[in-house]
C-alpha positions as CSV (number, residue, x, y, z in Angstrom):
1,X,138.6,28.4,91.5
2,X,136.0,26.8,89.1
3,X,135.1,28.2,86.0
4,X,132.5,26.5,85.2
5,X,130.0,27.8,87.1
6,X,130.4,31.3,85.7
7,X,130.3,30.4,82.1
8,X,127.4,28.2,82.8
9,X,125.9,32.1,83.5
10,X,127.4,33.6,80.7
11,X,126.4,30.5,78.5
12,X,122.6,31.3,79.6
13,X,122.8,35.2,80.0
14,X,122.1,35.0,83.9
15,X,125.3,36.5,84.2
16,X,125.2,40.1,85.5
17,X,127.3,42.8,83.5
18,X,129.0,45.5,85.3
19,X,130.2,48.2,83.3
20,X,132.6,51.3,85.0
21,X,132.2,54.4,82.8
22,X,129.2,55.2,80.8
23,X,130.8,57.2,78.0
24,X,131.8,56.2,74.5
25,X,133.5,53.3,75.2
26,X,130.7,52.1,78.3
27,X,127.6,53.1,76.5
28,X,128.3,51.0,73.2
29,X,129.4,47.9,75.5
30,X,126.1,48.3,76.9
31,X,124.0,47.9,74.2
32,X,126.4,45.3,72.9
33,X,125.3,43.1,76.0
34,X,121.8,44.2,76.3
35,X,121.1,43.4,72.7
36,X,121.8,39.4,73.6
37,X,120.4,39.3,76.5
38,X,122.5,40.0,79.3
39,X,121.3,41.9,82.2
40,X,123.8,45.2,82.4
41,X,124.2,47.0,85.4
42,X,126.1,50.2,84.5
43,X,128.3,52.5,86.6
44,X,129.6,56.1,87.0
45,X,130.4,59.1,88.9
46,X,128.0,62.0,87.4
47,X,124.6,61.7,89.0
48,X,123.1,63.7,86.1
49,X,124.5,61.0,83.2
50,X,123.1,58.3,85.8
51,X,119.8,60.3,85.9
52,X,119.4,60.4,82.2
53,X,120.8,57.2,81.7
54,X,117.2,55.7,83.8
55,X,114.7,57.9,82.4
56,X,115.5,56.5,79.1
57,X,117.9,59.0,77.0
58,X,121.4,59.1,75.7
59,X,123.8,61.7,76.4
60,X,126.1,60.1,72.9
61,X,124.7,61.2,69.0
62,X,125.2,57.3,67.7
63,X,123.8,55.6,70.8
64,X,120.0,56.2,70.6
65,X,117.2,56.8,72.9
66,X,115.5,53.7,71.8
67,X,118.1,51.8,72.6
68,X,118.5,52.6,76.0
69,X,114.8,52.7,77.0
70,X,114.3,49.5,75.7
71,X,116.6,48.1,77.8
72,X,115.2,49.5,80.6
73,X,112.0,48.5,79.8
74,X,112.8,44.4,79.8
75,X,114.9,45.5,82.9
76,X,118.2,44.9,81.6
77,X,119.7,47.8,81.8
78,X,120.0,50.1,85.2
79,X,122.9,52.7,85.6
80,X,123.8,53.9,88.9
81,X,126.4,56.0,91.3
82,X,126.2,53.4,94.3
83,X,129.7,51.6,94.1
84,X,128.4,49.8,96.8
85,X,126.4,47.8,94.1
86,X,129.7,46.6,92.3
87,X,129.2,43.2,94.5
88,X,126.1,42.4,92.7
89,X,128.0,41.8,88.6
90,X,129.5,38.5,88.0
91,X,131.7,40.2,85.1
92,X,133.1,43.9,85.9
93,X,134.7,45.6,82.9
94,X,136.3,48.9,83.3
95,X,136.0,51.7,80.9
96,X,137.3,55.0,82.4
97,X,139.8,57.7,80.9
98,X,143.5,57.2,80.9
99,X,144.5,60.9,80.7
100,X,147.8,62.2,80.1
101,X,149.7,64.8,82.9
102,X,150.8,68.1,81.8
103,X,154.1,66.4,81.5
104,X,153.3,63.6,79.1
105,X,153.5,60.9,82.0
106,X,150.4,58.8,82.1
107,X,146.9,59.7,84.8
108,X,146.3,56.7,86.3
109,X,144.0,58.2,88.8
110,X,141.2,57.3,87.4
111,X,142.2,53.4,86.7
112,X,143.4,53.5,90.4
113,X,140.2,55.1,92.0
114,X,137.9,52.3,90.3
115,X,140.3,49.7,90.9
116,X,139.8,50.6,94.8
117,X,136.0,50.9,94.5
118,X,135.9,47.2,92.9
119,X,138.1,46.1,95.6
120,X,135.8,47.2,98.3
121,X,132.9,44.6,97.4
122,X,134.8,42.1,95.2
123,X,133.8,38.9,95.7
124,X,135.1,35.3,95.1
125,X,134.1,34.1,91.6
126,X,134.1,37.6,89.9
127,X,135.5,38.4,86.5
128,X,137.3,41.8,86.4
129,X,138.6,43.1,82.9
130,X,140.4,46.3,82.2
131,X,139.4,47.8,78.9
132,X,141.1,51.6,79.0
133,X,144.0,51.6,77.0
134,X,147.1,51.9,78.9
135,X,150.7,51.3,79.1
136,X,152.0,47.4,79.2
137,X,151.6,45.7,82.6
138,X,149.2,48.2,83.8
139,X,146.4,44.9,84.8
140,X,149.4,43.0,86.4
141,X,151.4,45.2,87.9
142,X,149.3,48.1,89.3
143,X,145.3,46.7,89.0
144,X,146.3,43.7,91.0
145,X,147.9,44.8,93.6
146,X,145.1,47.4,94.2
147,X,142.2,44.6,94.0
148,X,144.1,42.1,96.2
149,X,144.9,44.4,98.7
150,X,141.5,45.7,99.5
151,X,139.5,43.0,99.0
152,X,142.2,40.0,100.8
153,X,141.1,38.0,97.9
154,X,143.8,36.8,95.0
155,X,143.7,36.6,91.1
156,X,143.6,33.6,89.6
157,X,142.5,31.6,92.7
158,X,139.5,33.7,94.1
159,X,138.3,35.7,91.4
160,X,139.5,36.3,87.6
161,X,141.2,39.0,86.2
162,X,141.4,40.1,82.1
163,X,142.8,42.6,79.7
164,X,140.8,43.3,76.5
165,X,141.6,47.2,75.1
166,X,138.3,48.7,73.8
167,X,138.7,49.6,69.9
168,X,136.1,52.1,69.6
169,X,135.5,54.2,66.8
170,X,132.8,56.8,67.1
171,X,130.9,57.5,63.8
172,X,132.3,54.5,61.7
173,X,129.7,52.8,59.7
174,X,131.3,49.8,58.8
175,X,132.2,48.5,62.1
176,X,131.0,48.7,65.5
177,X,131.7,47.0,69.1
178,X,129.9,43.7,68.0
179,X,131.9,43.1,64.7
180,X,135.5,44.5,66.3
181,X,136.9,41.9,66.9
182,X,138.1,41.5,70.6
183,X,141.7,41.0,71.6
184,X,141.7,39.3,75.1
185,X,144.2,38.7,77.2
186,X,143.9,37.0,81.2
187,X,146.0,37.2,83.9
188,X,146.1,33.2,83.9
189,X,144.4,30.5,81.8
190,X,141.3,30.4,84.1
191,X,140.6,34.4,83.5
192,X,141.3,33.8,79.8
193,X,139.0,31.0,79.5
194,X,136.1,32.8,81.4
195,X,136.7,36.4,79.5
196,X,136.7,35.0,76.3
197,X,133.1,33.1,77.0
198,X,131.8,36.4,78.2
199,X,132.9,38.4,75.1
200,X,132.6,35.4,72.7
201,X,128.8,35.8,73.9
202,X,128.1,39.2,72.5
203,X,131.0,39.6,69.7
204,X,131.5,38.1,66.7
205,X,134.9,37.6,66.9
206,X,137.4,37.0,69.8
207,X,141.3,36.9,69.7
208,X,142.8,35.3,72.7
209,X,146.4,36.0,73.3
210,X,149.1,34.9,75.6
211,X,148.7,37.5,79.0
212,X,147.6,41.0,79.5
213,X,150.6,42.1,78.1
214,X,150.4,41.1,74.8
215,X,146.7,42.5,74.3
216,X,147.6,45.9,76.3
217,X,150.5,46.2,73.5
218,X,148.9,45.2,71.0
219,X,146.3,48.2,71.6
220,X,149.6,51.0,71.7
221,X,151.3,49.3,68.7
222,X,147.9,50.0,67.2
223,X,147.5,53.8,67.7
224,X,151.5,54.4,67.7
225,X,151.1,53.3,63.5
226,X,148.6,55.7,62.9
227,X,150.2,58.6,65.3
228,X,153.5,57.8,63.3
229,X,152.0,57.7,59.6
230,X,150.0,60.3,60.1
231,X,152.4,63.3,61.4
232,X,154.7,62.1,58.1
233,X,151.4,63.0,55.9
234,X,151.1,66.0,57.9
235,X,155.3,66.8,57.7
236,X,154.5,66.3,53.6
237,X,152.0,68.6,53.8
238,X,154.2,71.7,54.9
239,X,156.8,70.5,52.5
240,X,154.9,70.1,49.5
241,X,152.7,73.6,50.7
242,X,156.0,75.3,50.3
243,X,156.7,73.5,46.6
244,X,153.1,74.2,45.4
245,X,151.9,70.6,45.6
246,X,148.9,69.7,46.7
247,X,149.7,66.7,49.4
248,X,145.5,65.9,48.9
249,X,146.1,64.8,45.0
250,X,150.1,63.3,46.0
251,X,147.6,60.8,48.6
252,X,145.0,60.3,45.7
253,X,147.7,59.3,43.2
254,X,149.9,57.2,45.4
255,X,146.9,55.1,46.9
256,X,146.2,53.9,43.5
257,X,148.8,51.2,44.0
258,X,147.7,48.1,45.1
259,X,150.2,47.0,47.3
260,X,152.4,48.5,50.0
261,X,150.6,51.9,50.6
262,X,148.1,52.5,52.8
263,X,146.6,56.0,52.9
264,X,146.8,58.7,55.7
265,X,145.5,61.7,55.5
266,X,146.4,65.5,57.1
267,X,144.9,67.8,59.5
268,X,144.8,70.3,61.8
269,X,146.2,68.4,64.8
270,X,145.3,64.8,66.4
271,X,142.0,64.7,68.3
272,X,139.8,61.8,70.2
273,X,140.9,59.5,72.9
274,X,143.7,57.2,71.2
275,X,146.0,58.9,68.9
276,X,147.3,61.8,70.6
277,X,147.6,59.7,74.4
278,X,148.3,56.2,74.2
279,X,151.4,56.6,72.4
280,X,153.1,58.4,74.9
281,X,152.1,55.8,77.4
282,X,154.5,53.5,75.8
283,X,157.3,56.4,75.8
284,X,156.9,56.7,79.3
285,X,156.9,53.1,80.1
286,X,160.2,52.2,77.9
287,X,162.2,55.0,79.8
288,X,161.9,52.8,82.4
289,X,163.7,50.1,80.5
290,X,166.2,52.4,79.5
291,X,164.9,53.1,76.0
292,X,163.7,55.9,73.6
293,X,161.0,55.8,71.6
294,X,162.3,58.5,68.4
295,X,159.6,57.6,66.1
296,X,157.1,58.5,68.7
297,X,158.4,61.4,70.1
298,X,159.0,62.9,66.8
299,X,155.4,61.6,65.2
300,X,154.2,63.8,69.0
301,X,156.3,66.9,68.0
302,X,154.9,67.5,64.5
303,X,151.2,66.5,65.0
304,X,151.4,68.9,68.0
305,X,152.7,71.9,65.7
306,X,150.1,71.3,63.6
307,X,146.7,74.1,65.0
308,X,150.3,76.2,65.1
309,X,150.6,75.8,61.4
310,X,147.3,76.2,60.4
311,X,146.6,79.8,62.4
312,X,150.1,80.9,60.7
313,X,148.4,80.3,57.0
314,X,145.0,81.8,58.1
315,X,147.4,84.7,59.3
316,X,149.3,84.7,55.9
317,X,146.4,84.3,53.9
318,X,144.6,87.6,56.0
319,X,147.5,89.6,55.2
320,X,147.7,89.5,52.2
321,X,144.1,90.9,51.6
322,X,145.4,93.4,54.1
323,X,143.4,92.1,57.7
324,X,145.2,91.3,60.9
325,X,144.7,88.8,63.0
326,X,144.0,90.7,65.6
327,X,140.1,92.3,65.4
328,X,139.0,89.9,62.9
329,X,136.4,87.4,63.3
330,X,137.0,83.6,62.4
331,X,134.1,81.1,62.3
332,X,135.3,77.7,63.5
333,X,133.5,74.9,61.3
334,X,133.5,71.9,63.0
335,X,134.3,71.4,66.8
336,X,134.0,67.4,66.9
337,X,137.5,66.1,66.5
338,X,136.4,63.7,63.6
339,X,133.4,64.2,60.7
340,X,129.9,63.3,62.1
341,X,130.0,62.5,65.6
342,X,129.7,64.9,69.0
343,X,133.1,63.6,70.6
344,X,135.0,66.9,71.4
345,X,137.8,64.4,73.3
346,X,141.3,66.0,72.3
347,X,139.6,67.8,69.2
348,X,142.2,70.0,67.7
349,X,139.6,72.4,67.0
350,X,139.8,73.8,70.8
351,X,143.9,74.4,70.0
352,X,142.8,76.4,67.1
353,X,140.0,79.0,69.2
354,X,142.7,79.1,71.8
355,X,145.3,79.9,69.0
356,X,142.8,82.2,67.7
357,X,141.7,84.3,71.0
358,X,146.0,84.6,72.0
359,X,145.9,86.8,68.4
360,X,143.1,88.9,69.3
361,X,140.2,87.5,66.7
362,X,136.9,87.1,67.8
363,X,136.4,83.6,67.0
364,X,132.8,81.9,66.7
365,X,131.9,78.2,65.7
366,X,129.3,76.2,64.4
367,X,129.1,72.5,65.0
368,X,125.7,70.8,63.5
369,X,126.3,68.0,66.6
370,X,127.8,70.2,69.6
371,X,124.8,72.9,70.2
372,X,126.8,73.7,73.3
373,X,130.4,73.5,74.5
374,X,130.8,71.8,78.1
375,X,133.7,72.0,81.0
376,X,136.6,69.5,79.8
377,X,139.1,68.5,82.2
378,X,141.0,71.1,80.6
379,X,139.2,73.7,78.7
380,X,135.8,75.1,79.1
381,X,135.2,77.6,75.9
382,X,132.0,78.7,77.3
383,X,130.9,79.3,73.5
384,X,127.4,78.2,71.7
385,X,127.2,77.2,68.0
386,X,126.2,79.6,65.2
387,X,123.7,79.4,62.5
388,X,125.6,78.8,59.6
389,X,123.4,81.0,56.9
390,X,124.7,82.7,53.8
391,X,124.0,85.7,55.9
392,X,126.0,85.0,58.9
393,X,128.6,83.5,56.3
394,X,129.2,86.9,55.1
395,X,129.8,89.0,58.3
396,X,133.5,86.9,58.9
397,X,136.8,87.8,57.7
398,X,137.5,84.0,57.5
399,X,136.2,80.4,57.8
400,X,138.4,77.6,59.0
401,X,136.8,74.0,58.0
402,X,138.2,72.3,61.0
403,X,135.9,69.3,60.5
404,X,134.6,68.0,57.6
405,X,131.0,67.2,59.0
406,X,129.1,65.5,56.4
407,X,125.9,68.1,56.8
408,X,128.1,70.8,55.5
409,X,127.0,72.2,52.1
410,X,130.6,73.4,51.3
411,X,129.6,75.3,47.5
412,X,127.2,77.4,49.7
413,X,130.2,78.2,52.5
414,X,132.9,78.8,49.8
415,X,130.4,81.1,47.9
416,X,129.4,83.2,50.8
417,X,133.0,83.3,52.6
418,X,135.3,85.8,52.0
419,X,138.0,83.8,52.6
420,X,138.0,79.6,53.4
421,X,140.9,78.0,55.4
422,X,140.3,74.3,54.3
423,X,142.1,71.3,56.8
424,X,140.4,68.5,55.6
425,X,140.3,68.8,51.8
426,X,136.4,69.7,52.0
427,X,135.9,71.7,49.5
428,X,137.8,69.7,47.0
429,X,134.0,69.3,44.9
430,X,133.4,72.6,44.9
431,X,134.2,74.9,41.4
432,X,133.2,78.2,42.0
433,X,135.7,80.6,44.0
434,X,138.4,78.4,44.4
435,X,140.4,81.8,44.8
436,X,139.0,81.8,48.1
437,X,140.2,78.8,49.4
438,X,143.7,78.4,51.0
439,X,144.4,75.0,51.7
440,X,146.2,74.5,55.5
């Protein structure tokens, strides 16, 4: 199979990009390409995201209007729900959700589903790159077989085949998918040769590696440090809670060495689409080998306590101004799993209302970027954000900062609460009524 031919395309941006999965990870890949000139052709299975997609608007807070409708405008950009179009890209990356089961073992529904779809129109000369993050071996051993098998065609001599894990990170400000760099790795040296063009194209930086294994572990050892060094700052927490230390001013201190510390902070519980998953896709895979994975399974076992421990202190702390649980009302601050974005993905603040509504209180939220909650594959809350007012302030028994949105004017929450439950160390600026404020 030649390469050259398809990196000549990619080389002059004639080379169609297909993108599966128009949602955090998707969306940014599109503009990504779009902004240098590729033509994107982008996929998914809600006709209403498709539908808005076309008429110009963005259904994600940090990917704007503009940018969408200007690619549709110079005709770059097209979304649509007709799989039967997936003959048409010369590079197809998929971008779908790599859930886990009820029992920790990994979905791979949805990586098998599109996988089939591809298979049904692939075409000699293609480039097909997995981007979810999943366990190692996942593009070898079960994306393969799937794309061989319906389309007769093989990898490596009729069309190429790639891993490169996405390495999103909604909200950041200092880095985004064009200055990430890319970790690529290809089922042989002809898919790693053609892959890396097609990302070296629209990325700053590229990392090729030695096979899809190495880049799809490289993405789990990646979320398995910060699952791991994040439930210790969260076991610290409850430790030093109970020897009335502050674990927020024990970080401060100890990140002022310059060497051998990095800093991880608390919270409520793990939330987006990484840290509380991908881990335990590498848990499941190594008890095929044989092997446990303590640190994991542990790091899993306290970060999942964690919305337990926070609704015991809110129940403590209500006690002992003589309130129950049960009858009182709790506004929920924050419903974005992370400060300043609309990603609701895993956000521990949906443990907490269900926590919340178990006990009896009638719990509220307010959320500055989620007007409205939607059905989750799991949850649907069926609950509309409040108008955070000094006023409305006033009429609950207790305020739990779940997230530390940036729009939040915390002296004006602290003065008007009776009582603040603070997860995040948000209120850490604010001097008047710190007898309010329980930290959790």
């Amino acid at each position: 199979m030649d390469t050259k031919s398809l990196e000549l395309k990619i080389q002059n941006r004639k080379a169609l990009v297909g993108i599966m999965g128009m949602g955090y990870v998707g969306l940014p890949l599109v503009r990504t390409f779009g902004s240098v000139g590729f033509p994107v052709l982008g996929f998914d299975i809600d006709p209403s995201k498709v539908k808005m997609l076309n008429a110009g608007k963005s259904y994600i807070k940090h990917i704007p209007d503009s940018m969408i409708s200007a690619l549709a405008k110079k005709k770059q950009f097209r979304a649509t729900a007709n799989f039967k179009e997936l003959s048409k890209p010369d590079a197809i990356i998929i971008c779908v959700p790599t859930p886990l089961s009820k029992t920790r073992d990994p979905d791979m529904s949805y990586i098998e589903s599109t996988s089939a779809a591809i298979a049904a129109s692939l075409r000699p000369g293609q480039l097909v790159v997995l981007e979810s993050t999943t366990y190692p071996g996942t593009t070898r051993d079960l994306v393969k077989p799937i794309l061989e098998k319906g389309s007769k065609l093989r990898a490596g001599k009729d069309f190429f085949l790639a891993f490169s894990p996405e390495r999103e990170d909604p909200g950041r400000k200092d880095y985004s998918t064009e200055t990430i760099p890319k970790v690529v790795g290809g089922y042989d040296a002809g898919s790693l040769r053609v892959a890396t063009a097609l990302y070296s194209a629209a990325i700053a930086k590229v990392v090729p590696v030695a096979n899809c294994e190495v880049a799809e572990a490289a993405k789990i050892v990646e979320n398995v440090y910060r699952c791991v060094n994040i439930a210790m700052v969260n076991e610290l927490k409850m430790l030093f809670d109970k020897m009335g230390i502050d674990v927020w001013d024990v970080i401060n201190a100890a990140k002022t060495k310059p060497f051998g510390f990095s800093a991880f902070y608390p919270g409520p519980g793990l939330g987006g689409h990484c840290i509380p998953i991908d881990p335990f896709y590498l848990t499941w895979k190594a008890r095929q080998y044989g092997e446990t994975t303590r640190f994991i399974e542990l790091a899993g076992e306290i970060n999942t306590r964690m919305p337990e421990y926070v609704i015991n202190r809110l129940a403590i702390a209500l006690n002992e101004r003589k309130k129950p649980v049960a009858g009182s009302r709790i506004l929920v601050l924050g419903l974005a799993y992370k400060k300043d974005v609309d990603d609701l993905r895993e956000s521990p603040s949906i443990e907490l209302i269900h926590l919340l509504r178990e006990r009896g209180a009638k719990v509220d939220y307010n959320d500055p970027h989620i007007p409205k909650t939607h059905k989750g594959r799991e949850h649907d809350l069926g609950m509309t954000s409040v108008k955070l007012t000094p006023q409305n302030l006033k009429r609950y028994d207790a305020v739990l900062i779940s997230t530390d949105h940036s729009a939040y004017d915390y002296g004006m929450i602290v003065k008007n609460a009776k009582l603040v439950i603070d997860t995040r160390n948000a209120t850490a600026g604010v001097r008047t009524g710190r007898e309010k404020i329980v930290k959790a």
